[in-house]
C-alpha positions in Angstrom: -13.3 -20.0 44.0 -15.3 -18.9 40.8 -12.2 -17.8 39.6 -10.7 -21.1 40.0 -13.9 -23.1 38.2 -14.1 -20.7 35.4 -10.3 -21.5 34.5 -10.5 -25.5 35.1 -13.4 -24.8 32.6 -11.5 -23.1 30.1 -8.4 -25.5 30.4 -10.5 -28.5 29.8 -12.3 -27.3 26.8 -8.8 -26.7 25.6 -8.0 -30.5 26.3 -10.8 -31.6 24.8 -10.1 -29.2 21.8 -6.5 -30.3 20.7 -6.6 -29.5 17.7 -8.8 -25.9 18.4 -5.5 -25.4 20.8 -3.4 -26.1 18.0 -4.8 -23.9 15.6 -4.2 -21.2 18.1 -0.1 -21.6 18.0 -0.7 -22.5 14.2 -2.2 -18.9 13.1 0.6 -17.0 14.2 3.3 -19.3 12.2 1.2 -19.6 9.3 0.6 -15.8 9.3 4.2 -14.8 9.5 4.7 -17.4 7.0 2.1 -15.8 4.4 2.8 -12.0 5.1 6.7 -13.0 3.9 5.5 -14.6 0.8 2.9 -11.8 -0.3 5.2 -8.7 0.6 8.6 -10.4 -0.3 12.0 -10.2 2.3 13.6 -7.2 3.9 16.5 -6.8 6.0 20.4 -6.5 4.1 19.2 -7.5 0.7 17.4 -4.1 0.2 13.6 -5.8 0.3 10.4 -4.9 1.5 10.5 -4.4 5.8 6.9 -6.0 6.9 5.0 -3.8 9.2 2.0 -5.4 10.9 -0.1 -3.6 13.0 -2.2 -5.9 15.4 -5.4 -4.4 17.1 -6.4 -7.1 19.2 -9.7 -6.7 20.7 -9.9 -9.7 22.4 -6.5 -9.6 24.6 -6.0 -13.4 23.1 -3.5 -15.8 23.4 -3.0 -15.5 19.9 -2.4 -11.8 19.7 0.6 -12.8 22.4 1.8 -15.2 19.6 2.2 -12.7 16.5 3.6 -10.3 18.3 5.9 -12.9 19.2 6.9 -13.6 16.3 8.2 -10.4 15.4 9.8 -10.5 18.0 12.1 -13.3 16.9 15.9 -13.4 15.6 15.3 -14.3 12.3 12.5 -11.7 11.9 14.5 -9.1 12.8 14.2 -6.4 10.0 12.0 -8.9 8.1 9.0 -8.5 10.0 8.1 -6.2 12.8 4.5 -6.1 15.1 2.9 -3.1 16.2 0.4 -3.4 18.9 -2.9 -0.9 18.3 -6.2 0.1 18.5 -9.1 1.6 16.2 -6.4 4.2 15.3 -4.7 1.1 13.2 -7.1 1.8 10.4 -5.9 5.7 9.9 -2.7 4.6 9.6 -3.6 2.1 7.4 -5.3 5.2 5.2 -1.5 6.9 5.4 0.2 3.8 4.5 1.9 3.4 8.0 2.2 -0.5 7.5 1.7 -3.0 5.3 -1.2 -4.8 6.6 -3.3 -4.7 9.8 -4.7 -7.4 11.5 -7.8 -7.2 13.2 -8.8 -9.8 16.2 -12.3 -9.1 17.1 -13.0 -9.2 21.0 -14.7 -13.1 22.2 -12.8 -14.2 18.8 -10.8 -16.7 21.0 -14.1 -18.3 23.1 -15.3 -18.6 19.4 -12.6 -20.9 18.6 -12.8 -22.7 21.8 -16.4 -23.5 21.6 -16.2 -24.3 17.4 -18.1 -21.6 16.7 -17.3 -19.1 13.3 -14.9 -17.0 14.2 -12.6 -14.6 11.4 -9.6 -12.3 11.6 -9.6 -9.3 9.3 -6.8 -8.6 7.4 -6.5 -5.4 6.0 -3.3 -5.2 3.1 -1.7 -1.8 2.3 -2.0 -2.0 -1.9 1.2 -0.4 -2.0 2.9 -3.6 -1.1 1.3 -6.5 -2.9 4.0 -9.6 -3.9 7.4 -10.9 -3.7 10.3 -8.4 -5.6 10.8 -9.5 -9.3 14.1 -10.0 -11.2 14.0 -8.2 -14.6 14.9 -10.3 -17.7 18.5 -9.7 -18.8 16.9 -9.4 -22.5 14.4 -6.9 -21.5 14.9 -2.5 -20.1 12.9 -1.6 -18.1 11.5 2.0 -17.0 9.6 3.3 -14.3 7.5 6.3 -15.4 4.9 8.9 -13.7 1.6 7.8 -14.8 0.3 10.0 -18.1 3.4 10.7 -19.0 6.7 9.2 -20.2 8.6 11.2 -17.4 11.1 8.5 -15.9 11.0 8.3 -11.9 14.0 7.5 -9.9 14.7 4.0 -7.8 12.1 3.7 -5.5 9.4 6.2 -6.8 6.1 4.0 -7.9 5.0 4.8 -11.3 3.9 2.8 -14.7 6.2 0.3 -15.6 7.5 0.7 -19.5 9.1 -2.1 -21.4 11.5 -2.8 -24.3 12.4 -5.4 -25.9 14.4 -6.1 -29.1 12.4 -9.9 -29.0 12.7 -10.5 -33.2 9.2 -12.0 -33.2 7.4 -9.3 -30.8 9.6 -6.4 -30.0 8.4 -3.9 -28.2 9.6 -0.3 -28.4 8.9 2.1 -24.7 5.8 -0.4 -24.1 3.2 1.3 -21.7 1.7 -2.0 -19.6 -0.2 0.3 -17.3 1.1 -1.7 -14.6 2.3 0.1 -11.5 5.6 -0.5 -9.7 8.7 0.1 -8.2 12.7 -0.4 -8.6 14.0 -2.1 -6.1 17.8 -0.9 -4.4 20.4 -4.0 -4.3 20.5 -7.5 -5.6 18.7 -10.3 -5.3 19.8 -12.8 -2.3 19.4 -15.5 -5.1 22.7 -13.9 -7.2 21.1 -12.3 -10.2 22.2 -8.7 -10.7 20.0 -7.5 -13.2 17.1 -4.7 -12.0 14.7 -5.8 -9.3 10.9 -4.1 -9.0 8.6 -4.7 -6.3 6.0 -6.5 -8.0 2.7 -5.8 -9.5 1.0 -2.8 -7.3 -1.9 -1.4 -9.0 -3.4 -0.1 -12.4 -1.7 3.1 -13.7 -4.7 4.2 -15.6 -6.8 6.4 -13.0 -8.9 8.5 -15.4 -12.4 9.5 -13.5 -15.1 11.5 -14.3 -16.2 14.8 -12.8 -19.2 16.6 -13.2 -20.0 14.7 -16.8 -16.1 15.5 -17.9 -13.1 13.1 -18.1 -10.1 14.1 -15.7 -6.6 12.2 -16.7 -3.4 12.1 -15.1 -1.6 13.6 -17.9 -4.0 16.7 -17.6 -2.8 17.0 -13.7 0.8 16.4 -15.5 0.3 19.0 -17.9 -1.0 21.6 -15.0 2.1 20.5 -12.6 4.6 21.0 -15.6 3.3 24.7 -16.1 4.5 25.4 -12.8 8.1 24.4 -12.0 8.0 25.2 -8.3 5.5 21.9 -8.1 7.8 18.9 -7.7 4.8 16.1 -7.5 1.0 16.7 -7.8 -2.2 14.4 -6.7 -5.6 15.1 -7.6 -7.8 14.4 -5.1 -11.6 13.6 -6.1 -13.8 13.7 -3.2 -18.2 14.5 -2.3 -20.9 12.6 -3.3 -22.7 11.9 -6.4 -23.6 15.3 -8.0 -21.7 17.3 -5.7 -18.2 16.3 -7.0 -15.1 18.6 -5.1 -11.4 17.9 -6.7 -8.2 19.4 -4.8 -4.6 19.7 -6.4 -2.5 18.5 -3.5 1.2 19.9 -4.9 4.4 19.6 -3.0 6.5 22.5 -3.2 9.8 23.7 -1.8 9.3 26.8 -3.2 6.2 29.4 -2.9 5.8 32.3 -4.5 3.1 35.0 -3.7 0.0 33.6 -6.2 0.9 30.5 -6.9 -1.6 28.8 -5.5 -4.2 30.9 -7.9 -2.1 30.6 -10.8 -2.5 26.9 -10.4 -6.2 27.2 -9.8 -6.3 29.0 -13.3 -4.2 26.4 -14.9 -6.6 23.6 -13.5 -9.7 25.4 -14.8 -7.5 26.0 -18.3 -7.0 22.6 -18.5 -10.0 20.9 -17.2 -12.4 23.2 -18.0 -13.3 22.4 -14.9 -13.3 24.3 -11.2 -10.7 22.9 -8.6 -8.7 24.4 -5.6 -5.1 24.0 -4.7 -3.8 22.8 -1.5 0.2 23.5 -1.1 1.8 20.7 0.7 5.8 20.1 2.0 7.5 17.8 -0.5 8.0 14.6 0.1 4.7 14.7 2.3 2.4 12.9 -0.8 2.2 8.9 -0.4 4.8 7.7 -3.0 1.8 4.8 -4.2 2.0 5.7 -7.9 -1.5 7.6 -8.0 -1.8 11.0 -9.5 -5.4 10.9 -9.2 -7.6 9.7 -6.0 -10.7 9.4 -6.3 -12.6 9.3 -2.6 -16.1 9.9 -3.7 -19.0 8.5 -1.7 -21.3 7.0 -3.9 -24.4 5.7 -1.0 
């Protein structure tokens, strides 16, 4: 019987809230809706796949709805759901998805009885806004940050312009603008070269232990060592007690490498630093040659 009163309860305070109710069924539209226009299509054209992860707390109505609608037709390999918990925000840290939604638990009762209420959105930087068509009067390069080494379709880097413009031509333009090429055409018809979008700042220089560390230092260490096929410098401790790692993917791995690059690192640095030999293709493909992940309180 307490069972019963407690859910007449709830059902009128939903009647009496229409449109409370209404946001309810609202969110999850207007959410899909805004998740397509910040990180673009996917599906034939060759776009951007949109991986949401939901960790819903409260076991709401409105957790039902979004995973709903991924689980629609015309959302199939345009936007997919993922149900999860507090694990959601490690695989946020990897890059697993491109945003995670976070319902907090008593968030519906909140919007029942009109009190503040909030969903967290956490966005994966990697994928920021709709894919862009390249000017036909414009090339365009993709390049690893600190240098002018071009990356193949796919790879993040800085993005490089020219353009033979006769009032502001630009010759191998750095922007210092990260991004990506794009496979396929655009559904609209254009067939010129489509990138991802803006997705960052390409210049990461940091500071450790009162010296300036750039990317084309790491560059210049990787290069010395052709078994290294990518390189991230990791920057991590807190303030005074500064710890950077070379994270290098490599196939191959002969015996003292990993001290050779330690030398190279302290060569061209002048500072210390320790290697950590990874399997390629296991870095995030983000754009970053240098993370810093220091705690500064």
């Amino acid at each position: 019987m307490a069972a019963f009163h407690i859910l007449r309860r709830d059902l009128l305070r939903y009647l009496r809230n229409p449109g409370r109710t209404a946001l309810l069924f609202a969110i999850p539209l207007l959410m899909a809706g805004i998740f397509a226009l910040v990180f673009g299509g996917g599906g034939e054209d060759g776009g951007i796949t949109i991986r949401v992860l939901l960790w819903d707390e409260d076991s709401s109505l409105l957790g039902r709805l979004l995973q709903g609608a991924g689980d629609r037709p015309e959302s199939e390999g345009r936007l997919e759901v993922v149900p999860v918990g507090q694990e959601g925000l490690e695989m946020m840290n990897h890059g697993d998805a491109s945003a995670l939604v976070h319902l907090p638990k008593g968030f519906t009762r909140a919007v029942i009885d009109g009190t503040p209420a909030a969903i967290e959105v956490i966005k994966n930087p990697a994928q920021r806004f709709l894919p862009l068509v390249v000017e036909e009067g414009v090339i365009l390069e993709i390049v690893r940050p600190g240098t002018g080494e071009p990356l193949g379709s796919g790879e993040v880097g800085e993005v490089v312009i020219t353009s033979f413009n006769r009032d502001y031509p630009l010759i191998r333009f750095a922007t210092g603008d990260l991004s990506a090429v794009l496979p396929g055409r655009s559904p609209c018809g254009r067939t010129n070269v489509r990138i991802r979008g803006w997705m960052g700042r390409a210049d990461q220089s940091t500071k450790v232990r009162a010296m300036f560390v750039t990317p084309g230092q790491v560059n210049d260490v990787r290069r010395r060592h052709p078994e290294v096929l990518r390189a991230r410098l990791l920057v991590e401790g807190e303030a005074g007690n500064d710890r950077m790692t070379l994270h290098c993917e490599a196939k191959e791995r002969p015996a003292g490498l990993a001290e050779a690059i330690v030398a190279s690192i302290r060569e061209v640095t002048k500072l210390r630093g320790e290697v950590l030999l990874a399997e390629p293709g296991s870095l995030p493909n983000d754009g970053k040659v240098i993370e810093d992940k220091r705690k500064y309180t």
